[in-house]
C-alpha positions in Angstrom: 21.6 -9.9 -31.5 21.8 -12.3 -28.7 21.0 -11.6 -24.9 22.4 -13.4 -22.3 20.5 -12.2 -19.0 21.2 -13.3 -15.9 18.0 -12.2 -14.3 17.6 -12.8 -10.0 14.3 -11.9 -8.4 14.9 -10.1 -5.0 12.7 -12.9 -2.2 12.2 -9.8 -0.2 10.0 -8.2 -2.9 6.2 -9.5 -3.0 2.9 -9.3 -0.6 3.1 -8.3 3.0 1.6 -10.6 5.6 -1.4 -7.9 5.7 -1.9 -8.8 1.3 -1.5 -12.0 2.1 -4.2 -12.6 4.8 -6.8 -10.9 2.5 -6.1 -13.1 -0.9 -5.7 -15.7 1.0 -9.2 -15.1 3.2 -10.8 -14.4 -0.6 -9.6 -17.2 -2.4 -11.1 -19.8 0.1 -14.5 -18.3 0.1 -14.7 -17.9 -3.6 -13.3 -21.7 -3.8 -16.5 -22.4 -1.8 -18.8 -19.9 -2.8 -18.2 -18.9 -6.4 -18.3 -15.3 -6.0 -17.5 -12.3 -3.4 -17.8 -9.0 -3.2 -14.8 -6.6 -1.9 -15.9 -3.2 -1.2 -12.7 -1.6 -3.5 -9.4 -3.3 -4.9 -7.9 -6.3 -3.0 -4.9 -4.9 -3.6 -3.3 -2.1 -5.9 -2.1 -4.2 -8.3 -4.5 -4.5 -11.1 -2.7 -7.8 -12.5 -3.6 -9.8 -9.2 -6.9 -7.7 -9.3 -7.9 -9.3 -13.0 -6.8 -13.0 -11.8 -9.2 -12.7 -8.8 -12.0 -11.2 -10.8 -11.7 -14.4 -13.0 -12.2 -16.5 -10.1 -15.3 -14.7 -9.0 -14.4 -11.0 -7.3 -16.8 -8.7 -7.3 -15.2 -4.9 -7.2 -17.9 -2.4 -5.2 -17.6 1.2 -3.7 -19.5 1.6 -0.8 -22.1 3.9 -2.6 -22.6 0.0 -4.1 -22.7 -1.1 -0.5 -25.3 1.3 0.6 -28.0 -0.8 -2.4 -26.5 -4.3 -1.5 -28.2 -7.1 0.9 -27.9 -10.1 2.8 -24.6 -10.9 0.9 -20.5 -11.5 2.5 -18.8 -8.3 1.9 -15.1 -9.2 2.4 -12.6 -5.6 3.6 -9.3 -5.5 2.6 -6.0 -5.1 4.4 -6.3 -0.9 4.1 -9.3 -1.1 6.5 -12.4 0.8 6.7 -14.2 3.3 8.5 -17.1 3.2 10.9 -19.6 3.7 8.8 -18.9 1.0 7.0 -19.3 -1.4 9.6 -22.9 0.3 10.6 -23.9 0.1 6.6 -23.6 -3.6 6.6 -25.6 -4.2 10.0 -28.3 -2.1 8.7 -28.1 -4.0 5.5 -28.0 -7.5 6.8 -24.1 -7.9 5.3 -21.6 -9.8 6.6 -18.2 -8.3 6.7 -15.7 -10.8 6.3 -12.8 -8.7 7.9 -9.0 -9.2 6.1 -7.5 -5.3 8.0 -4.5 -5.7 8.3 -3.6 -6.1 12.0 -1.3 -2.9 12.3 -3.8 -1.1 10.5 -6.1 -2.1 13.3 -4.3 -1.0 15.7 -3.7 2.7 14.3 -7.2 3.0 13.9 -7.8 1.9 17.7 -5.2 4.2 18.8 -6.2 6.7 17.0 -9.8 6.3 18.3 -8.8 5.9 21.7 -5.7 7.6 22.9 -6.5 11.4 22.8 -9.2 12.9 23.6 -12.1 14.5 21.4 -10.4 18.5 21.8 -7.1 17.3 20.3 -6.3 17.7 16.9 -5.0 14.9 15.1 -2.7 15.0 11.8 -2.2 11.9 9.5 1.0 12.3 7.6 -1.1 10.0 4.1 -2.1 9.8 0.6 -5.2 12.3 0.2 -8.3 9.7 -0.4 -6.3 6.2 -0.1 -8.4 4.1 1.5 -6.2 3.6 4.4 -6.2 6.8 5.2 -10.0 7.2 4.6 -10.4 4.9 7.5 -8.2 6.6 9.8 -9.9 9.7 9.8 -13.2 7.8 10.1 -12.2 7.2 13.4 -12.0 10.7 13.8 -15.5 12.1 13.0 -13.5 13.3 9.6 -11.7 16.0 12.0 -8.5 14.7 11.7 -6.0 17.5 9.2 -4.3 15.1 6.1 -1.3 15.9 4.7 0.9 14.5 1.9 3.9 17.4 2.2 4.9 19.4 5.0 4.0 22.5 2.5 0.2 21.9 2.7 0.7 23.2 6.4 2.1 26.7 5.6 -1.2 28.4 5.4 -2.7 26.4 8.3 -3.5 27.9 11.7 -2.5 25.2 13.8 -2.8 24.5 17.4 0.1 25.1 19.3 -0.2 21.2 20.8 -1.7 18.1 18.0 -0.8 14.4 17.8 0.7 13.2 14.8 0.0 9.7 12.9 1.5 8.3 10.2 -0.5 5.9 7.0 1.6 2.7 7.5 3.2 2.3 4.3 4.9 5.8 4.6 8.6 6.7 4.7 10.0 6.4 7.9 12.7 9.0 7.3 10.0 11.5 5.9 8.1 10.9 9.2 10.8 11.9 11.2 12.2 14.7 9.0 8.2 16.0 9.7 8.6 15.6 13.3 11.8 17.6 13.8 10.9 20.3 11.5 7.3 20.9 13.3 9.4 20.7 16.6 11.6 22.9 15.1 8.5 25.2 14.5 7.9 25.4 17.9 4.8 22.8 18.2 3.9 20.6 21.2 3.7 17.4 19.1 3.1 14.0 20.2 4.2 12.0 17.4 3.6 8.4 16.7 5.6 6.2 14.9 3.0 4.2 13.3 4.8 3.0 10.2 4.5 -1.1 9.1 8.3 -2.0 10.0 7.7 -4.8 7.0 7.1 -2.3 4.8 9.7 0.6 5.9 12.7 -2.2 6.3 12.1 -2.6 2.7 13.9 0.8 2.5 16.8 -0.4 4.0 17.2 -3.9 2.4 16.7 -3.0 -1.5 19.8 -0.6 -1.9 21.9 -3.5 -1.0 19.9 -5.6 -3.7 19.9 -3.3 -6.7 23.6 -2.1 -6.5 24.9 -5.6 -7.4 22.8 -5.3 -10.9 23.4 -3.3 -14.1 19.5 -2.9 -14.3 16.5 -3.1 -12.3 13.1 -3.7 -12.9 10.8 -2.7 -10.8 7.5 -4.5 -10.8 4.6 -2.6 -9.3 0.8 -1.3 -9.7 0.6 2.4 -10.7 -2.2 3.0 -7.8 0.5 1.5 -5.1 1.9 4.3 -2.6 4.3 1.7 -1.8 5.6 1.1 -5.2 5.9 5.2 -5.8 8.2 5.1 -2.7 10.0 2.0 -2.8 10.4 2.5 -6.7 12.8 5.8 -6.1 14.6 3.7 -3.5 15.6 1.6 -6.4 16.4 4.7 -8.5 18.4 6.6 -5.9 21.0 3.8 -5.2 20.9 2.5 -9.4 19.7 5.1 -11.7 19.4 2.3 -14.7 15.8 1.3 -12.9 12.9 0.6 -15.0 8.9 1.0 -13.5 6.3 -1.5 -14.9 3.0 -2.8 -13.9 3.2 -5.9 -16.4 5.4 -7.8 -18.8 4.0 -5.8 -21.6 6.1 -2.6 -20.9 9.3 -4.2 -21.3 11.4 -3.6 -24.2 14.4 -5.4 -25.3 15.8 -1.6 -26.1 15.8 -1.7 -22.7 18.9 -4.0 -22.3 22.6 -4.6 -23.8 24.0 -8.5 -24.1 24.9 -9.9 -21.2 23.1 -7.5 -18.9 22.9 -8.6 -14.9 19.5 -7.8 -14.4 17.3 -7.7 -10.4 13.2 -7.7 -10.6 11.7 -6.2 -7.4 8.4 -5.0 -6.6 6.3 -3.6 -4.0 4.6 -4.9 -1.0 1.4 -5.0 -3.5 3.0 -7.0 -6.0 2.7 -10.5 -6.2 5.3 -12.8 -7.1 4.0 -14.9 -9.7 4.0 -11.1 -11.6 7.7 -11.2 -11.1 8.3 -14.4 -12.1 6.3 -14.0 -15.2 9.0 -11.0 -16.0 11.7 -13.3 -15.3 10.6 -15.6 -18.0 10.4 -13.2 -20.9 13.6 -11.6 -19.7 15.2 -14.6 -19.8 13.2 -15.9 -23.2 14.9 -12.4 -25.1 
């Protein structure tokens, strides 16, 4: 049988600035250097991840931090917590520091606009590494949540402040805020959500209803993917989730198809494009 596709990546789809800035801040040193370490995944992507590796990446955890000296230690865009920092001045490391900016600024508000008796909730993925640095600036103190339903057995104060990981959903946020009003809470809430990230949610539906299929390009690890993957599904149930080229199937397709690739905020674009090719090979 012969296909036809017309395939059309969407432009929108691909790295955030925050991605961006770290690759970018990587692949200069290891053009000079030859190697660098980078205390977890660049990015969750394991595609770009491999590519990098190749080129001299070094993958550690910071129990690997804690046994390594005198060496450039580069952070990612998710950030890191205190401790991290006083690791690698102990250790005679220098931190070559790709945060993103927004996730800077979270971790500074959260650090410095409430005081110590406050409780603090962060409306995150339980052990991303965003999130792990967020409540670092907390002591630890600071109450995580993925669902609203991990709070009904939780004695809470009747007055907290409430955060938000910056790649969540800026709907759930609020639909949290109103409902703990609703509660009865004295909440100070705090929009703290990457508006490159949550205006994603609004510009894909438009993209993936002028297609008969969508694939959807993203690492499994990605919070952002998970999210903006059922954006895709919700406004064209004939999307397909892969992390490479190798889960596509021409079963998949029927002749003629009009077919969008989009991906996450994690994904690069060279990924895409590399779908795009065999779609358009079949």
């Amino acid at each position: 049988m012969e296909y036809n596709l017309k395939v059309t990546i969407d432009q929108d789809s691909g790295f955030c600035f925050g991605v961006v800035y770290a690759i970018d801040m990587a692949e200069e040193i290891l053009a000079d250097d030859g190697y660098l370490y980078c205390l977890g995944d660049i990015v969750h992507n394991d595609e770009e991840v491999i590519r990098l590796k190749k080129k001299g990446l070094r993958i550690i955890d910071n129990d690997d931090l804690k046994t390594l000296f005198n060496e450039k230690v580069l952070i990612r865009a998710h950030g890191e917590a205190p401790e991290t920092y006083k690791v690698a001045l102990k250790n005679n490391i220098t931190l070559i520091d790709a945060s993103c900016p927004v996730v800077l600024k979270l971790q500074n508000r959260i650090k410095t606009t409430h005081d110590a008796k406050e409780k603090v909730l962060i409306f995150g993925k339980h052990g991303h590494a965003e999130v792990i640095g967020l409540q670092g600036q907390t002591n630890n103190e600071a109450l995580v949540f993925q669902d609203l339903a991990e709070l009904d057995n939780v004695d809470l104060p009747k007055s907290f402040t409430l955060y938000s990981q910056t790649t969540k959903s800026t709907d759930k946020f609020y639909e949290i805020k109103n409902e703990l009003l609703g509660r009865g809470y004295d909440i100070k809430a705090n929009d703290t959500i990457c508006r490159q990230v949550s205006n994603r949610d609004k510009e894909l539906p438009n993209f993936v209803k002028k297609f008969d299929k969508i694939v959807f390009v993203s690492g499994k690890k990605s919070s952002n993917g998970k999210v903006l993957y059922e954006v895709c599904k919700r406004h064209n149930p004939a999307t397909y989730f892969i992390s490479n080229a190798n889960d596509l199937e021409k079963a998949m397709f029927n002749v003629s198809d009009k077919i969008g690739i989009c991906g996450a905020t994690s994904t690069p674009m060279w990924l895409m494009e590399q779908v795009k090719e065999i779609l358009e090979a079949y």
